[in-house]
N, C-alpha and C positions, 0 to 999 in steps of 0.2 A: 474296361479298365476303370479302374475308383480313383476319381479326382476327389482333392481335397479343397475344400472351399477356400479361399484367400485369407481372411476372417481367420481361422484354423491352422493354418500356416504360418501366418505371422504369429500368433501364438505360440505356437511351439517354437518358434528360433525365439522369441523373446526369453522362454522359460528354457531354455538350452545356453545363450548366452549369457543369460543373467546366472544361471549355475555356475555357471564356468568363470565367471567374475567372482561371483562372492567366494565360492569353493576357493579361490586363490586368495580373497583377503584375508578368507579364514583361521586358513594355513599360517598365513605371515603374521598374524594374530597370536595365535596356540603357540607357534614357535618360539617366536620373540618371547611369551610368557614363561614356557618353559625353559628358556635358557638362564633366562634371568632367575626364575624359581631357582634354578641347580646351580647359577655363579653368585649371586648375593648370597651375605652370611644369611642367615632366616634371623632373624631377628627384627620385631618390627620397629617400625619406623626409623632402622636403620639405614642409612643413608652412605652414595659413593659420591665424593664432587669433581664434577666434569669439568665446569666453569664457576664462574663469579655466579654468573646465574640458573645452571641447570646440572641437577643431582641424578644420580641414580637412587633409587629407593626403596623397599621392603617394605610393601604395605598390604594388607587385605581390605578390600569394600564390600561391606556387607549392604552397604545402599543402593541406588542408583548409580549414575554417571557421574566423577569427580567427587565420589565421597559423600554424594546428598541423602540424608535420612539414613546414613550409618548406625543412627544411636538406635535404632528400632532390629535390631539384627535378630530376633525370637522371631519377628513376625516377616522380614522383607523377603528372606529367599523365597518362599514358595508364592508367596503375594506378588516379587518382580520376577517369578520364571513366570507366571501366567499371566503379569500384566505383557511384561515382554514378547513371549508369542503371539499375542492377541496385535500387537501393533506391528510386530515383525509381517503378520499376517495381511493386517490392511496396507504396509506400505508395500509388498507384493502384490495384492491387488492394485494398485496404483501403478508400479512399473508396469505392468501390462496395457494400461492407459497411455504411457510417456508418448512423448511427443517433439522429442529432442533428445540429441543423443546425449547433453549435459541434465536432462532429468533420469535418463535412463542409468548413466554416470552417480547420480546424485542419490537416487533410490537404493542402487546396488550398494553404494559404502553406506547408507545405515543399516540397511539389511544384513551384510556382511559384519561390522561391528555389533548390529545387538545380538547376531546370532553367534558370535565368539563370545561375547559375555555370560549370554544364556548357559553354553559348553561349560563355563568355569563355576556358574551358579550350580550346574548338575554335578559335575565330577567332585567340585572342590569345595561348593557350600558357601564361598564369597568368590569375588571376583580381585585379581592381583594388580595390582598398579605396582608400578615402580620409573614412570616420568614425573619429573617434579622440576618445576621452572617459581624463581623467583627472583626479587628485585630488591633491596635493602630489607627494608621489615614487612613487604608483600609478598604474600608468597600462594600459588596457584594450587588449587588440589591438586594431588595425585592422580595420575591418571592412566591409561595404556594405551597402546596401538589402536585398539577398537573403539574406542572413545575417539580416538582422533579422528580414524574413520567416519562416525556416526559426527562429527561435528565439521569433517570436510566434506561431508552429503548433504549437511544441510547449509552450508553456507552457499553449496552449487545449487541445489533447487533453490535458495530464495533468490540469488543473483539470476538463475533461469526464469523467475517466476516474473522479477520485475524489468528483464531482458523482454519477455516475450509481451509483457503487459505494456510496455513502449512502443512495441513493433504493431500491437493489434490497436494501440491509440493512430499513430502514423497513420495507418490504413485507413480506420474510418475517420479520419480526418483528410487524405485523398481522396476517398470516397465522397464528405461532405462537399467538399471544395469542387471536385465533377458535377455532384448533383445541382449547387450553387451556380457554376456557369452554366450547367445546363440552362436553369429554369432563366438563368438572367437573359441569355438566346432566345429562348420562345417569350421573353416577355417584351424582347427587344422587335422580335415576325411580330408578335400580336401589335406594339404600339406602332409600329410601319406600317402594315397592313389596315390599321385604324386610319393613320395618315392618311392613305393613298384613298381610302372613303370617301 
């Protein structure tokens, strides 16, 4: 019988579950853009208002995330579908590293948003936004689902990052604190032991 090494194993549930996560934010991703595609009039930066402060909107990004470096739109698609896979790419090698189920969490939604991004750079040539949040004369880029995603992944790895960098200070500082009574113990035998000389 072929045993599979441990090592091996967790691997492939990693890259099974982590499928199965993203494949579903994907989804919710596409979806939501395509409805909105087919329910807003197409007309850009036409706008629906929800609230005092957040619109629906008609918008295309030819740039990055929130609209950044829009005005390059000759050069961004094919330049952000390759930068974009290449990072999509290292931050799956990474999930397969995690080490907590909030980085494993936290990997999958930007993985999952920039690869619904990438989908709308291939099919459609920009990427669609239509959330729009603002405040008096402030007013936030445009944005979508996938964005959100890719910015609630990274707000868990950094929370994860300085979660676990607290937890690995603690420890060796209970460590130092053992070592510290240790040695203060044998320092206390050695000068008794000296005593009784």
């Amino acid at each position: 019988m072929i045993t599979i090494p441990p090592i091996f194993k967790r691997q492939f549930l990693i890259f099974i579950h982590s499928c199965r996560l993203i494949f579903k934010l994907i989804i919710v991703d596409q979806l939501s853009k395509w409805w909105f595609i087919s329910s807003l009039p197409s007309k850009l930066d036409h706008t629906i208002e929800v609230t005092s402060f957040f619109d629906f909107a008609y918008s295309w990004n030819h740039g990055i995330s929130f609209g950044l470096f829009g005005s390059y739109a000759q050069y961004s698609n094919i330049l952000f579908i390759v930068l974009n896979i290449m990072i999509t790419a290292y931050l799956w090698y990474q999930l397969f590293k995690y080490e907590s189920p909030a980085s494993f969490a936290g990997y999958s939604l930007i993985i999952g948003g920039a690869i619904g991004n990438i989908i709308d750079r291939v099919l459609r040539g920009a990427v669609f936004d239509f959330l729009h949040f603002h405040y008096g004369d402030y007013s936030f880029p445009v944005f979508n689902v996938a964005d959100a995603f890719i910015s609630l992944g990274a707000a868990i790895l950094i929370y994860d990052y300085y979660k676990s960098k607290k937890s690995i200070e603690q420890s060796d500082q209970t460590n130092y604190d053992a070592l510290q009574k240790e040695a203060d113990e044998i320092r206390k035998n050695n000068n008794e032991d000296f005593e009784r000389e």
